[in-house]
C-alpha positions as CSV (number, residue, x, y, z in Angstrom):
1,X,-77.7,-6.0,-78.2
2,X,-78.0,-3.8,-75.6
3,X,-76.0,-3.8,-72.6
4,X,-75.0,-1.7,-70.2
5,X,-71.8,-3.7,-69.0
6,X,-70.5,-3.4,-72.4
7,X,-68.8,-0.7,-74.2
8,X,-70.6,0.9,-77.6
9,X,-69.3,-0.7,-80.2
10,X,-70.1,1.8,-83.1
11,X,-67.2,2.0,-85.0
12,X,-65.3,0.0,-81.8
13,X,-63.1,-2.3,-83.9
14,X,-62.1,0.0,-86.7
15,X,-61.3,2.7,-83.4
16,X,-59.2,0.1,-81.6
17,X,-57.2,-0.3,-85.2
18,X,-56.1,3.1,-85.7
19,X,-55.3,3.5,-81.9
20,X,-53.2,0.6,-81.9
21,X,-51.5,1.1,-85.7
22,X,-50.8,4.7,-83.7
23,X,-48.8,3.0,-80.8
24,X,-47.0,0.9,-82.7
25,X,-46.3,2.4,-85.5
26,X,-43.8,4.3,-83.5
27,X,-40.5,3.3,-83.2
28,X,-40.1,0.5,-80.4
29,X,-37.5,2.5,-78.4
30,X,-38.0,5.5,-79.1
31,X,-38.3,6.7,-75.2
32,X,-35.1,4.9,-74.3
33,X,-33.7,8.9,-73.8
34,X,-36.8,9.3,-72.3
35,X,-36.1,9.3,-68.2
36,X,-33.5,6.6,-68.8
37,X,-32.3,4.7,-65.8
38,X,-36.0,4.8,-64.3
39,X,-36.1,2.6,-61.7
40,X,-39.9,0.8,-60.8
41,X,-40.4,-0.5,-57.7
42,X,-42.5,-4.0,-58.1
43,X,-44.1,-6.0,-56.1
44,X,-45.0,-9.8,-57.3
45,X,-47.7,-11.6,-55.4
46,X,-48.1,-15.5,-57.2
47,X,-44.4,-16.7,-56.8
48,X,-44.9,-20.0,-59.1
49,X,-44.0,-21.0,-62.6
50,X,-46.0,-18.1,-64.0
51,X,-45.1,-15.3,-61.7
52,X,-41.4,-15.3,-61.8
53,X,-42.4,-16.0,-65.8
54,X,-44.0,-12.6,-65.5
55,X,-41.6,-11.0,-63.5
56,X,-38.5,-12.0,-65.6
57,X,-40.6,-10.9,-68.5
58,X,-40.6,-7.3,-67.0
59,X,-37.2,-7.2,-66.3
60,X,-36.0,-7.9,-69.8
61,X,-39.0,-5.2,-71.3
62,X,-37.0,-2.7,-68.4
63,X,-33.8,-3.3,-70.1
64,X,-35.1,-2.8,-73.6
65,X,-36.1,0.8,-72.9
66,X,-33.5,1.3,-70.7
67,X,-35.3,1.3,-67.3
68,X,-34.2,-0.6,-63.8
69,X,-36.7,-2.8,-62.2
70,X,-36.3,-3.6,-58.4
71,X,-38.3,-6.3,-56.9
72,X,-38.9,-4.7,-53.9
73,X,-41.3,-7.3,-52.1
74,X,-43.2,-10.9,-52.8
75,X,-46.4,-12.4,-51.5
76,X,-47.5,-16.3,-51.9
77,X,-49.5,-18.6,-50.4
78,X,-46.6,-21.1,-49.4
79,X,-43.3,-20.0,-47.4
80,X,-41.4,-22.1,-50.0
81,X,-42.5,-20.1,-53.3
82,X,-42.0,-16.8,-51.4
83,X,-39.0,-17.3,-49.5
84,X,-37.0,-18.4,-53.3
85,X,-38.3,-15.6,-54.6
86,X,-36.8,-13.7,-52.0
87,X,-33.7,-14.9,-51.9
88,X,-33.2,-14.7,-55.5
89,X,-34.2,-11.2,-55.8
90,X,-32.3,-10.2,-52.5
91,X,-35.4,-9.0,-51.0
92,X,-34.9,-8.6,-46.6
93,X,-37.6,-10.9,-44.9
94,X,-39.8,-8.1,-43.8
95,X,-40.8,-8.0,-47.1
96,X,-41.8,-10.9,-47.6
97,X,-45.6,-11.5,-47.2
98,X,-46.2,-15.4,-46.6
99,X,-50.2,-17.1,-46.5
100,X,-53.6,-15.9,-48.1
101,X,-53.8,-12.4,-46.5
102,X,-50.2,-11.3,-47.4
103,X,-50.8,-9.4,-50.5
104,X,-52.8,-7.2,-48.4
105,X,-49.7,-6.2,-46.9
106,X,-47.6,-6.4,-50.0
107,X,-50.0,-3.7,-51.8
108,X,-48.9,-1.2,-48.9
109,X,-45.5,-1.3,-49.6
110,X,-43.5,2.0,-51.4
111,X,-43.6,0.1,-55.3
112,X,-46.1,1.4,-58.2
113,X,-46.3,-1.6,-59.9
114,X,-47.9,-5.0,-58.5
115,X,-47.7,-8.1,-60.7
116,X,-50.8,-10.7,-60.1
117,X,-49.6,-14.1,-60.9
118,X,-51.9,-16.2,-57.9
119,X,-55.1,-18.4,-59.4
120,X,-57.6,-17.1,-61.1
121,X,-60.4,-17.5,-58.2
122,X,-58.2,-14.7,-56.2
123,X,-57.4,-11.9,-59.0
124,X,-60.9,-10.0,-58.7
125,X,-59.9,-9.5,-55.1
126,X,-56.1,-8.9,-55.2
127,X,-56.8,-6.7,-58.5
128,X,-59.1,-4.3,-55.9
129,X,-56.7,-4.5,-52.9
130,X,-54.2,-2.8,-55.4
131,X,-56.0,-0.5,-57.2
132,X,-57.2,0.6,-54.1
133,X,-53.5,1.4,-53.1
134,X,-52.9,3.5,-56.1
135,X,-50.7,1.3,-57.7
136,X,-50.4,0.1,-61.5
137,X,-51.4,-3.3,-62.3
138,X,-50.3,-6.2,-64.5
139,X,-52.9,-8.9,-63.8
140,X,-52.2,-12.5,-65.6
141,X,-55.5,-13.9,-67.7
142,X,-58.2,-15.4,-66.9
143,X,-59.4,-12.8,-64.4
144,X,-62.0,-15.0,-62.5
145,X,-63.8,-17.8,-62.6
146,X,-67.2,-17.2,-62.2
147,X,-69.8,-13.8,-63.6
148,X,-69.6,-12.0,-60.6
149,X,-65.8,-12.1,-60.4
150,X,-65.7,-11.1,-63.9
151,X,-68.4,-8.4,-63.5
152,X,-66.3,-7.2,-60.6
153,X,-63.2,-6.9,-62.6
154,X,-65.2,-4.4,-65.1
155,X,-66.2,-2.5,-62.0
156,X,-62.2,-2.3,-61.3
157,X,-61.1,-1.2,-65.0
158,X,-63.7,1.6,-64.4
159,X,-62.1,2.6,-61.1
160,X,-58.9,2.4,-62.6
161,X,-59.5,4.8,-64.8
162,X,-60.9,7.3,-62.7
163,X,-57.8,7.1,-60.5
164,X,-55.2,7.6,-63.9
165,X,-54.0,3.5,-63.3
166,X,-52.9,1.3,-66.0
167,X,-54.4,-2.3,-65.9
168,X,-52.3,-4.7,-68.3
169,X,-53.5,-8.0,-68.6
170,X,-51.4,-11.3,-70.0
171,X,-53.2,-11.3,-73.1
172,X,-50.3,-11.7,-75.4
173,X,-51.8,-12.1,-78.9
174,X,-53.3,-8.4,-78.5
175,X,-49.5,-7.3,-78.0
176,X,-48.1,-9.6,-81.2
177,X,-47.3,-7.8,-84.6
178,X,-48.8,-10.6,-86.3
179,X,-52.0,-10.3,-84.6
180,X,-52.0,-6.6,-84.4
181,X,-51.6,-6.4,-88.5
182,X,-54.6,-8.8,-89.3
183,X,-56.8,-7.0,-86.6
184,X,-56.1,-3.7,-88.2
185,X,-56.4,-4.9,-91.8
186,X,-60.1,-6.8,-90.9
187,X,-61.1,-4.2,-89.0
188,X,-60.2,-1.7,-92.5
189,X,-62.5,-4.6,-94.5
190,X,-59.8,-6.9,-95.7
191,X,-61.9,-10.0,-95.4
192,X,-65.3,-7.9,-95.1
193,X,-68.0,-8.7,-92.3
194,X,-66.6,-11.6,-90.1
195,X,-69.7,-14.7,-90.4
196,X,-67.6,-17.4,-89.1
197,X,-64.9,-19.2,-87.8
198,X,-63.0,-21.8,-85.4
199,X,-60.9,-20.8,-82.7
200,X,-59.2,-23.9,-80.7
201,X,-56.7,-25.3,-78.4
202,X,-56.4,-28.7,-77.9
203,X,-53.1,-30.1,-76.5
204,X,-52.3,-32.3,-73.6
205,X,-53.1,-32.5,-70.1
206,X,-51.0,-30.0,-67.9
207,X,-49.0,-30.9,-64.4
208,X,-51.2,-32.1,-61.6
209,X,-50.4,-33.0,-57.6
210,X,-51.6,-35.8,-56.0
211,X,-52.7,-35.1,-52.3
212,X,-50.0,-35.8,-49.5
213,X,-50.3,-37.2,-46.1
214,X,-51.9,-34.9,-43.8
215,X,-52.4,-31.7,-46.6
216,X,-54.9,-29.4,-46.0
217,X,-57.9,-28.8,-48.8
218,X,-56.2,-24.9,-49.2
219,X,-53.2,-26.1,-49.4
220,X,-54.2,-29.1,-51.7
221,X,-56.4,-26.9,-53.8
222,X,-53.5,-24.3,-54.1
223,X,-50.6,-26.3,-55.2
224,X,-53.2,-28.1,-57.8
225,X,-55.3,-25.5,-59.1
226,X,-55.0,-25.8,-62.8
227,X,-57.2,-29.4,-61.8
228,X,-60.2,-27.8,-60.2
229,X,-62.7,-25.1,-61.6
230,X,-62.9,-23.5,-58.4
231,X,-59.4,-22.3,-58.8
232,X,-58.7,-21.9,-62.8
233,X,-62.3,-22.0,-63.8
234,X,-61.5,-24.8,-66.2
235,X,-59.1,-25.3,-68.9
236,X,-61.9,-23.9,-71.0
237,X,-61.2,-20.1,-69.1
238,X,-57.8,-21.1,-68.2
239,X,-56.4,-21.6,-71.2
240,X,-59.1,-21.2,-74.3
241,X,-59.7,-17.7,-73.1
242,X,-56.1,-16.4,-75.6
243,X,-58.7,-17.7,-78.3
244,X,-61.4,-16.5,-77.3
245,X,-60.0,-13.4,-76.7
246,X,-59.0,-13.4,-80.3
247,X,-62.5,-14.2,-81.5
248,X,-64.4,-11.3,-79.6
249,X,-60.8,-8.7,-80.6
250,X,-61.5,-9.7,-84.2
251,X,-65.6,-9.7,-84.3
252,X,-65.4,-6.3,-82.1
253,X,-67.9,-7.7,-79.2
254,X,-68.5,-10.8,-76.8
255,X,-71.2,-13.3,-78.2
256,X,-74.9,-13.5,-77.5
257,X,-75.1,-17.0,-76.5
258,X,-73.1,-20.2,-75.9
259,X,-74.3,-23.6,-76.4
260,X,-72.1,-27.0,-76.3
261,X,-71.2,-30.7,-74.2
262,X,-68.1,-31.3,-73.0
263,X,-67.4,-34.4,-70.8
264,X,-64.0,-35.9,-68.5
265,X,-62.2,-39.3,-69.5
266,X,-58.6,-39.2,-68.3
267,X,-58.1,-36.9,-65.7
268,X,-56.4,-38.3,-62.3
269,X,-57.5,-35.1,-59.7
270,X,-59.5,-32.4,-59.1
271,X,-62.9,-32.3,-60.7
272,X,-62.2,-30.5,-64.1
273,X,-63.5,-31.4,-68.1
274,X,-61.0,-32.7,-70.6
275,X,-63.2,-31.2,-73.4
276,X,-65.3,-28.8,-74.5
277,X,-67.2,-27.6,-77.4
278,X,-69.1,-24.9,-78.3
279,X,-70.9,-22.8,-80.7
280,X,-71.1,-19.4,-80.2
281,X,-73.5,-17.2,-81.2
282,X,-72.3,-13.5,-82.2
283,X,-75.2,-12.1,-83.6
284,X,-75.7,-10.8,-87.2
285,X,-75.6,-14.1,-88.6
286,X,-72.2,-15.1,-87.0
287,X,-70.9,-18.1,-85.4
288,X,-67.7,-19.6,-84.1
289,X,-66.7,-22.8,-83.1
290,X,-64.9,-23.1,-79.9
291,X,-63.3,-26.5,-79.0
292,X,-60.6,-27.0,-76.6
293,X,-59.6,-30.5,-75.4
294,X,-56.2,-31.3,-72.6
295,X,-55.8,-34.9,-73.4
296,X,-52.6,-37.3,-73.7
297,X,-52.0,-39.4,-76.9
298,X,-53.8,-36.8,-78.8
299,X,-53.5,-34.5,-81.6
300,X,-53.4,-31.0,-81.0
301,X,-53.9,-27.2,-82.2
302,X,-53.6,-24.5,-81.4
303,X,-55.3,-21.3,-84.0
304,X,-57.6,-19.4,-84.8
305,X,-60.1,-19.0,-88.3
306,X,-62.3,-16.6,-89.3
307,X,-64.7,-16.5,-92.9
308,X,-65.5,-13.1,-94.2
309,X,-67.8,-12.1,-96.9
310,X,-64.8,-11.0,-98.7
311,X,-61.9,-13.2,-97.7
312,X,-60.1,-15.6,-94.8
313,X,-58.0,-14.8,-92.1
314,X,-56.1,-16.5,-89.8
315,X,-55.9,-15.0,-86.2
316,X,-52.0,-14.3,-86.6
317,X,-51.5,-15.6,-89.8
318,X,-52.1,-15.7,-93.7
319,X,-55.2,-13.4,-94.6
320,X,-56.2,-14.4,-98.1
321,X,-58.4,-11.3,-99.5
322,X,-58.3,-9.2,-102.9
323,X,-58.7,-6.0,-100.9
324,X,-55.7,-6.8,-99.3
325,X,-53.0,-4.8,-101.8
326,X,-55.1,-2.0,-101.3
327,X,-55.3,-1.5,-97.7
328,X,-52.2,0.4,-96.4
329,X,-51.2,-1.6,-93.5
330,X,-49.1,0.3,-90.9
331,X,-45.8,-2.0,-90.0
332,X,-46.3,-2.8,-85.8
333,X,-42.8,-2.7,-84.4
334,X,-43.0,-4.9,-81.2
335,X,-40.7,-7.5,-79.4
336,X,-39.7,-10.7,-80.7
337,X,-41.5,-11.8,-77.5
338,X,-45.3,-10.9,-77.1
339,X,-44.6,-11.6,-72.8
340,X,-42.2,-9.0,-73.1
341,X,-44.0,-6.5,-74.9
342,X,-46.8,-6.2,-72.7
343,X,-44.7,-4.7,-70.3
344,X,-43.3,-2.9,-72.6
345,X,-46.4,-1.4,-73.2
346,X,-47.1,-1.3,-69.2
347,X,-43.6,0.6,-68.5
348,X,-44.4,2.8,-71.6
349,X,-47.6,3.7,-70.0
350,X,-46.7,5.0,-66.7
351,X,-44.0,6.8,-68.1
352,X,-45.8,8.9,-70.5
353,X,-48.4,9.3,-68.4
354,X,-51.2,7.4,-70.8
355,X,-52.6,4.9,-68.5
356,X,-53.4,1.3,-70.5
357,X,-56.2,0.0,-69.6
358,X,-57.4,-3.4,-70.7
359,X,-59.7,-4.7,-67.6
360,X,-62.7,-4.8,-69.6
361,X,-61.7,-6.5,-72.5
362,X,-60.0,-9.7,-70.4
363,X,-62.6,-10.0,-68.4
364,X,-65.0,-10.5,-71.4
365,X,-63.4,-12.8,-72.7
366,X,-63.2,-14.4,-69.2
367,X,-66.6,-14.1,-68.9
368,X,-67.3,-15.7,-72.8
369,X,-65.0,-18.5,-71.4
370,X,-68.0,-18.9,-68.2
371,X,-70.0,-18.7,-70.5
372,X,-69.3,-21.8,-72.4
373,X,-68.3,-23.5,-69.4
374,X,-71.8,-23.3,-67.7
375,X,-73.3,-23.9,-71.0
376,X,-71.6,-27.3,-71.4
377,X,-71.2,-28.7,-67.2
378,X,-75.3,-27.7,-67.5
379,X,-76.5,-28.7,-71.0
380,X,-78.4,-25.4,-71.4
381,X,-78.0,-22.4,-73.8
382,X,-76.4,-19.8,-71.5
383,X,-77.3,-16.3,-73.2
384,X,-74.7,-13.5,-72.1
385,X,-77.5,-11.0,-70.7
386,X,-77.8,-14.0,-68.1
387,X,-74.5,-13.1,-66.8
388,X,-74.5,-9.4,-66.9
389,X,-78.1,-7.9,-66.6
390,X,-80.5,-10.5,-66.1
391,X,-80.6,-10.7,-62.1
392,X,-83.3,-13.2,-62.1
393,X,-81.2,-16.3,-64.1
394,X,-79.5,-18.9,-62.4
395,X,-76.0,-17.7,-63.7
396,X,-76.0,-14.9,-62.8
397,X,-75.2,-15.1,-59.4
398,X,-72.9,-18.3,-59.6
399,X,-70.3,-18.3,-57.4
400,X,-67.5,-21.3,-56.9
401,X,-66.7,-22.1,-54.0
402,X,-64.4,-22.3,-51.7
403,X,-63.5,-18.3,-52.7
404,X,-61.1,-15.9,-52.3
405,X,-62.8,-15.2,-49.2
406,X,-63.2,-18.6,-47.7
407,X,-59.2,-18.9,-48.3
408,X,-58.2,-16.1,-46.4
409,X,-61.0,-17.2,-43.7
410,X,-59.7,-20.7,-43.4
411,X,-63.1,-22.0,-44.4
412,X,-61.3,-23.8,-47.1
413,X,-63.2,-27.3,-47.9
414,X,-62.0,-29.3,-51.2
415,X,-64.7,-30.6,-53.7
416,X,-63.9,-34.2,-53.9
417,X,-61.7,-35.7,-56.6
418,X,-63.5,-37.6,-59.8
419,X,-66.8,-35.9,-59.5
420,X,-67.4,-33.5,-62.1
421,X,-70.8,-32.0,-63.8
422,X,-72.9,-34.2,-65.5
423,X,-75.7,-32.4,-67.6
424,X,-79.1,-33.7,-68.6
425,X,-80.8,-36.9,-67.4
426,X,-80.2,-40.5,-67.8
């Protein structure tokens, strides 16, 4: 397949193996003499659950190497979230950026890192404002909601490298020593060519809000995004995407095509699936099942599965192969805590002056979540050239709305509760 929106993948899996088995086959602290007492200047803009998830996930990775993090300023939506974060991090009022345009003024403050922790529908744009700041970024997953969000974000990765910026994303698998063993041993031929698989998560509904008395639809839409598309881009991208992730880190490249039904039962707002499934279509004879499902009273799971023509692996689990004794695995020394480690890696990277950079591989597997998504609210098979070359399908052009835009313009009108995609006819 050729596409110019995706890297070559000669040789791309077994490259990404040795690079990594390089990085962390080194001793974890080894640059703890290396400037220690650093102090980073960080700004968070997303002050809910997540963000101060992130940000307390940063701190601790500091302390490990023996670094100081100051969180020098905060930007959310609500005065509430920002004004907590404030106080809890000491930080003086003027810099504290409160409603949809303050991260614009958070990204001009003196700090080199910025933590993105807001919805999905606003990283592409607060991921620009930054980079265009000249300032390191650690951007939560998914990166969009729709193709050109996530074409946008590649755009991004590619100006982040010409400006010498890391770009970490919330990926945590891809920072796991479990995960980062079976990649490298697959990717050396321990289970030989990957021709199949399932990769799932299927749990129970998250935390929604019901509307109050006189809320606005931004305001509404905000405090419950993980209930409409328009905001997480589904449970499918929300969530599914660590899997997914998994499945295109493991095959080396995004699939070819998506095709699947999903359908809502039990949801009480917003306008979101409970269920998808999909199969996906990798090329070269390979497919993976996809299934997700956020459903009370339910049984759940959470892995991932792939079938070589040589063995069986589990995503960051057993690997059951005959090659295996023979492969010389390195041993990945990483943090108990994947959350942590990725700003380990983040802090690591600024320091030594080796900028991470992982933009375009988050928002592929963003973009394989859309993927599915729009194959199963539409009923069609969604190819991925229709989402990054193909100018003249439907999809690729799709934009939810209200957007980032429409947010900070006050043009903010909510989709009605209970009404969600219904594909085919009757």
């Amino acid at each position: 397949m050729t596409n110019s929106l995706i890297m070559p993948r000669r040789n791309f899996i077994k490259n990404v193996a040795v690079a990594g088995a390089a990085l962390s086959a080194l001793p974890l602290f080894n640059v703890r003499a290396q400037n220690a007492g650093r102090k980073f200047k960080v700004g968070l803009v997303g002050c809910g659950g997540r963000g101060n998830g992130a940000l307390e996930n940063m701190i601790e990775g500091a302390k490990t190497l023996g670094y100081e993090i100051e969180v020098y300023t905060v930007a959310d939506h609500f005065p509430d979230r920002a004004n907590a974060a404030a106080k809890k991090y000491n930080i003086p009022s003027d810099r504290v950026f409160i409603g949809p345009k303050g991260y614009q003024q958070l990204v001009t403050q003196p700090i080199e890192i910025v933590l993105l922790a807001t919805p999905p529908a606003f990283r592409p744009v607060h991921l620009e404002a930054g980079l265009n700041a000249g300032k390191h970024m650690f951007i939560e997953k998914p990166v969009a909601v729709d193709p050109p969000g996530a074409r946008k974000v590649m755009e991004l990765g590619d100006l982040a490298k010409q400006k010498g910026l890391s770009v970490v994303s919330g990926n945590q698998r891809r920072h796991q020593g479990s995960y980062l063993r079976n990649q490298y041993a697959i990717a050396n031929g321990a289970i030989g060519k990957i021709v199949g698989g399932t990769v799932s998560w299927c749990g129970g509904a998250l935390w929604y809000k019901e509307r109050e008395s006189g809320q606005s639809d931004a305001d509404y839409m905000i405090r419950n995004w993980v209930s409409f598309s328009e905001m997480s881009g589904d449970h499918i991208v929300e969530q599914h995407v660590h899997n997914l992730d998994v499945a295109n880190w493991f095959i080396g490249r995004p699939p070819q095509s998506a095709l699947g039904f999903g359908g809502r039962a039990r949801r009480k707002t917003g306008n979101q699936f409970d269920f998808f499934s999909l199969d996906l279509n990798y090329g070269e004879d390979c497919h993976i099942h996809s299934m997700c499902r956020q459903v009370n009273g339910t049984d759940g799971g959470v892995s991932e599965f792939f079938h070589g023509t040589e063995g069986t692996a589990f995503g960051g689990g057993k690997i059951q192969s005959d090659k295996l004794a023979q492969l010389k695995i390195p041993e990945f020394k990483t943090h108990d805590n994947p959350y942590v480690e990725e700003h380990i890696a983040l802090l690591q990277s600024i320091v030594k002056g080796e900028p991470l950079n992982s933009a375009r591989s988050i928002a592929e597997s963003t973009l394989t979540a859309i993927m599915g998504r729009i194959a199963c609210y539409t009923g069609h098979l969604v190819r991925w050239s229709d989402l990054t070359t193909n100018e003249k399908s439907p999809w690729y052009n799709l934009k939810m709305a209200p957007s980032a835009a429409d947010f900070e313009s006050g043009n903010v009108v909510a989709p009605k509760d209970g009404v969600c995609a219904i594909p085919g006819e009757a």
